[in-house]
N, C-alpha and C positions, 0 to 999 in steps of 0.2 A: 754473288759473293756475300759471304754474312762475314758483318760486321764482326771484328775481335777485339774488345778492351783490352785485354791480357798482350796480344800484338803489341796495341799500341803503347800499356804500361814498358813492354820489353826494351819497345824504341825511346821511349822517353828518358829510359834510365840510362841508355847510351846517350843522348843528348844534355843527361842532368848536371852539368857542368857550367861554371860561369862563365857567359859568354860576353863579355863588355862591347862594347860600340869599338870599331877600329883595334880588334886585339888579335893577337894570334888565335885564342879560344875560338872568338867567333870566325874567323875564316876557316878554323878547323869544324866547326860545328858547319857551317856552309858547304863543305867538300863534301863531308856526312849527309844531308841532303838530297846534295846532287845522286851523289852513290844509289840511296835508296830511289831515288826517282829511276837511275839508269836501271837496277834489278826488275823494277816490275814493265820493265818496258819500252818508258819514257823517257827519252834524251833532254836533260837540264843544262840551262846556262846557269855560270857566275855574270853578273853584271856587275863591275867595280865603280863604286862613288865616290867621292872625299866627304869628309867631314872633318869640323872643328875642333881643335882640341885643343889642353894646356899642359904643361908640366909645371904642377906645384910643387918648390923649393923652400919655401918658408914658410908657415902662415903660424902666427904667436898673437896669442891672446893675456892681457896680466891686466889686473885691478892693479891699481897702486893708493888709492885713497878712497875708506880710513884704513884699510889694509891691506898688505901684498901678498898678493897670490897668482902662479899664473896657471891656466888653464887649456887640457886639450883641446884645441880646435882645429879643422879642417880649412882651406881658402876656397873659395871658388872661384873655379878656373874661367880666366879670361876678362876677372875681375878688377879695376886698376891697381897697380901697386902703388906701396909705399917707399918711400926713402929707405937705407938699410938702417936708420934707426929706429924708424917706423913715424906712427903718428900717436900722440901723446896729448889727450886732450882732455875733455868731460866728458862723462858716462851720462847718459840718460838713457831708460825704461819705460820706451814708449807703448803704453799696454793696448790702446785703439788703433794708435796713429791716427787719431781725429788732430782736427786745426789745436786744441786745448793742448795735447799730447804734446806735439810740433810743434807751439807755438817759443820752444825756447829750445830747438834744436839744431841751430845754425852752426857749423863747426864742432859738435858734440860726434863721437860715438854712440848711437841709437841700436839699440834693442828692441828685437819687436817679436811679436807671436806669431804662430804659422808658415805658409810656406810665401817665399818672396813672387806676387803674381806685378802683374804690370801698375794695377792701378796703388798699389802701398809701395812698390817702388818708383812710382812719378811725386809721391806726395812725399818722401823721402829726401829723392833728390832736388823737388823743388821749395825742402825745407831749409835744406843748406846743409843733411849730416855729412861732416868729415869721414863717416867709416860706416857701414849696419854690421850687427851681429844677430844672425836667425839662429833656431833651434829648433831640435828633434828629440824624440823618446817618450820616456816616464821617468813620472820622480823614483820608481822603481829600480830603475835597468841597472843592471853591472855590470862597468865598463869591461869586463872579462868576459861578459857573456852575451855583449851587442857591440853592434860596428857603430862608426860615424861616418855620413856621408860623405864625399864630395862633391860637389854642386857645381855646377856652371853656372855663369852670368850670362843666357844665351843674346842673340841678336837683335831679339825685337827690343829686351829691356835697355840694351845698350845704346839704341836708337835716343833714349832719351837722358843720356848722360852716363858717368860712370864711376865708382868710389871703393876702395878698398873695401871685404867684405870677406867676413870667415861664420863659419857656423859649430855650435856646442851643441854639448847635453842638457836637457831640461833640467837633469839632476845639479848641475854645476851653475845653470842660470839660476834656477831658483835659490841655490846658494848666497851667488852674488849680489842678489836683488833682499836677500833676508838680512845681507851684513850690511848695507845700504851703500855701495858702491857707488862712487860719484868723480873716481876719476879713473883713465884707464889706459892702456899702451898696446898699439896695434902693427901687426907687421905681415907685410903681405906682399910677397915675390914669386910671380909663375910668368912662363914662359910659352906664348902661341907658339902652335902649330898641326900642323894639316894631319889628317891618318888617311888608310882607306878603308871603306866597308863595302858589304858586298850584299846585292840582293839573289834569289837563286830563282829562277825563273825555269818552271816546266810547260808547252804547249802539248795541248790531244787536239789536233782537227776534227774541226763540226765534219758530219758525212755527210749534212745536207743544207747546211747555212754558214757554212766556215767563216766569211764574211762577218758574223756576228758573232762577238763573244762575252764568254761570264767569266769572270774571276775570283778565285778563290782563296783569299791572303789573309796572312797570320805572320806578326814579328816572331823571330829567333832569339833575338840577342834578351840578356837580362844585364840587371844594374851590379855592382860591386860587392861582392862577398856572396850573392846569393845563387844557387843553384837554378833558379826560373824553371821550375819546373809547371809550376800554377800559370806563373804570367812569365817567360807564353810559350814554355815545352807543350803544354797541353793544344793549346791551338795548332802547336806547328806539328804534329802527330796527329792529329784528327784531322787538319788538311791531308795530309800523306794516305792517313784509309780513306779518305776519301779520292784522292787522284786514283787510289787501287780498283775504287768499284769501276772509275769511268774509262780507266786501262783497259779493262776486262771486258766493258758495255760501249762501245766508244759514243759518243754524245753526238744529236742533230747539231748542237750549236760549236764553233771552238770553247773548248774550257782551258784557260790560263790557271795555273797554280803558283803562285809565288808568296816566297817566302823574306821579310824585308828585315832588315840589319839597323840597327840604330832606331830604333822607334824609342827608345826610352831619353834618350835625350834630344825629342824632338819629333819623332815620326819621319825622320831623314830617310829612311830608306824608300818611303814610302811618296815623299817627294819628290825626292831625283827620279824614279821609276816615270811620273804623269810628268815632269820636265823632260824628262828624256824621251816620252813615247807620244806625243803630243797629236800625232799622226794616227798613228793607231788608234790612241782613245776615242775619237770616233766613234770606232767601231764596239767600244765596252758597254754594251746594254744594264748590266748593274755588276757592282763585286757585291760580294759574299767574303765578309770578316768575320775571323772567330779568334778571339783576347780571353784570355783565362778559363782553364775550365781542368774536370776532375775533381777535386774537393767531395768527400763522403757526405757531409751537411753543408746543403747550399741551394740553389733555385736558379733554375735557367730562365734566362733573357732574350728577348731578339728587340732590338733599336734598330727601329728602321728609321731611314735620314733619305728620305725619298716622299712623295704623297703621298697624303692619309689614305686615299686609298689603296697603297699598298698594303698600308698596317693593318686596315681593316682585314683585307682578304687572306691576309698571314694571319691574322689572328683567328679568324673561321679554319684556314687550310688546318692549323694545328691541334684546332679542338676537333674537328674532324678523324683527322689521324691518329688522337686519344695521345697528342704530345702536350704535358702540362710545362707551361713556362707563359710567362709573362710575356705579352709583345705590348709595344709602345712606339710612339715617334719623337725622333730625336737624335742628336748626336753623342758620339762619347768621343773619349778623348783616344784614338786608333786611328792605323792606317786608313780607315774610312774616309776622314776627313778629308785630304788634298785629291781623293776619287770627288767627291760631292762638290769639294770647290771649284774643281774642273765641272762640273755638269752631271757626274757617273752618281747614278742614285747606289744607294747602297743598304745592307742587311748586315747589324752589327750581331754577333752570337757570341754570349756566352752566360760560364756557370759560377755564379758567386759564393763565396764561400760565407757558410751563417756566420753571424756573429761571434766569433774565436774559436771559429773551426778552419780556420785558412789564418796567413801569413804574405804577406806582399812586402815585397822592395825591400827586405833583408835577408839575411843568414837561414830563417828557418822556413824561407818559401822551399820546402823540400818535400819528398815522396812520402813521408810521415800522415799524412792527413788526405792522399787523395788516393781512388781507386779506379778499379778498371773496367766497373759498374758503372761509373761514374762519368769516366773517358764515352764506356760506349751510350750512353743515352744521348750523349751533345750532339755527338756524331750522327745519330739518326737524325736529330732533328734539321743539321745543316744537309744530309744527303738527301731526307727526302727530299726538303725544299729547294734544292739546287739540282735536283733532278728532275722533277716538278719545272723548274725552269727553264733549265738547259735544254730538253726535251718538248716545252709546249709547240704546242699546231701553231699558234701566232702568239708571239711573245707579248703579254698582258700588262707588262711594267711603262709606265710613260718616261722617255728618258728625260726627266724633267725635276727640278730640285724646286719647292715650293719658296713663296717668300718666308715664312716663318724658319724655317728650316736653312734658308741663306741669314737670316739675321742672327741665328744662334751660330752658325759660322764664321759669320763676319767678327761676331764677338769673341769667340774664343781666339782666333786668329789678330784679335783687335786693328780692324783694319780701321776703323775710323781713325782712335789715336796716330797709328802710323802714317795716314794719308796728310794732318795736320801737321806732324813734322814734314812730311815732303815738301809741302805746299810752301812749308816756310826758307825749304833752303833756297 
């Protein structure tokens, strides 16, 4: 079979649609899928999960001292509410969030930079803010011609308390921080509840090690306004030429193809999947992930999050094979991770887009910037080396996750913090 970028640009552009976590899109894009799995062959499941959700009904943001004004803002979902008059306190512009910053932010409305990660939001709420306001963009953007997020307050940060909370534009903070805002009025009412998502699961039986298998995963879904065509239509298309070669060739080992739903807020699909197959995995000698790729100027990657000596021998396999891309050890942030947590080494693949030649997590992640040049080069490189594997005389990978490699795990998943609140309940 030879590879076709142009194939897979055709299929992407039926997929190029925004497919959010729990929506009608993405279970449409899921059916889509399966379909193509059933034409070349292979019979696909839907696997259904729940995930978390909110419906936001209010969320208002206003200066009121030394002037009133009020301002677009988003809530995040699952974030505590307010009273319906809201909360009306002091403004602070907390630019570190060091102890200096916080040191006068007890019952204040706190602004802060960046994205809300665990550790600025423990220092946060064990500063005493009555509310945070985060931010996005450039001083640039027009509101006519960029979206504004909605956010989640997800699980693990909840674990350590919880405070009303909306997010603006950089263009509108920095506004309010140049009129020297100092007091402000916050309002914030959303509504938990459940959706469901779905992962798409296709089996090829090993002809001669069934018992043993590789897998081969890539999220579907994308985030709010954007088409995901980059992150991660391109992965979920280059999986798909890739089940086609192993259609046609069937493989010594089992090769699993799945495709996981909800990875953007959370890697959720990609969790339920190792919670739900606990049994099975066992049996998973490594996945094979592939996150973003296509982009015309860009450089391909492989993170491997297994022993160095896999990295090394990936990295010989590919200069060998005259494939230029960067290998390294390590994690990213993809369905890899709850593989690797469970034990399952893993090979993260993809192609990043140069410096403003690509587009992520908004409106213009779109077919504008990526080709089918582009698509087919990834693709060799995840098919030679999953074919390379699928196929070896004695499979060469140790199923064995290093210590360095569990502690960069441990930390993104922040399990210390978490385990120190368990200990205390």
């Amino acid at each position: 079979m030879k590879i076709s970028g142009e194939r897979e640009l055709e299929l992407l552009k039926k997929i190029g649609f925004t497919r959010v976590a729990g929506s009608e899109e993405e279970q449409k894009a899921a059916v889509l899928l399966q379909q193509e799995c059933e034409k070349l062959g292979v019979s696909a499941e839907i696997e259904k999960f729940s995930i978390e959700d909110a419906v936001i009904e209010r969320a208002e943001f206003q200066i009121l001292e030394p002037f009133e004004k009020s301002y677009e803002v988003t809530g995040y979902k699952c974030a505590q509410n307010t009273f319906d008059r809201g909360v009306t306190v002091d403004f602070l512009y907390a630019e570190n969030a060091l102890e200096a910053d916080l040191a006068d932010a007890r019952g204040k409305i706190v602004m802060v930079n960046g994205p809300l990660r665990l550790p600025l939001f423990r220092r946060l709420i064990d500063a005493g803010a009555a509310g945070i306001v985060t931010m996005e963009g450039d001083f640039r953007d027009k509101p006519e011609e960029t979206d504004l997020s909605t956010r989640m307050l997800r699980r693990t940060l909840r674990a350590f308390g919880n405070v009303p909370i909306v997010h603006m534009r950089v263009k509108d903070a920095m506004e309010l921080v140049a009129g020297g805002a100092r007091r402000a009025k916050l309002v914030l009412k959303n509504t938990p509840l459940e959706r469901t998502s779905r992962n798409v699961i296709a089996t090829i039986p090993g002809t001669e090690r069934s018992e043993e298998i590789i897998s081969f995963g890539a999220h579907y879904d994308s985030v709010p306004y954007s088409t995901g065509v980059y992150d991660n239509g391109a992965g979920t298309v280059i999986n798909l030429e890739v089940l086609r070669y192993f259609a046609e060739n069937p493989p010594k080992r089992t090769v699993k193809f799945i495709w996981y739903g909800s990875e953007e807020i959370g890697l959720e699909g990609s969790w339920a999947y190792v919670k739900a197959h606990q049994e099975e995995l066992k049996k998973h000698l490594l996945m094979i992930n592939v996150d973003v790729g296509g982009p015309v100027l860009g450089a391909d990657k492989a993170s491997v999050t297994g022993v160095k000596e896999l990295s090394e021998y990936m990295d010989y396999f590919m200069k060998i094979r005259g494939h230029r891309l960067k290998v390294s050890q390590g994690i990213i942030s993809s369905d890899s991770i709850p593989f690797a947590a469970s034990g399952v080494p893993a090979v993260n693949f993809d192609r990043d887009g140069a410096p403003g030649a690509a587009c992520i997590h908004n409106r213009f992640d779109t077919l504008a910037f990526l080709s089918a040049a582009a698509l087919e080069k990834t693709t060799k490189h995840v098919l030679d080396f999953g074919m390379e594997m699928v196929n070896a005389a004695v499979f060469p990978v140790k199923r064995e996750i290093p210590e360095n490699i569990v502690e960069e795990i441990d930390r993104y998943l922040y399990k210390k913090e978490l385990s120190q609140i368990r200990s205390k309940e």
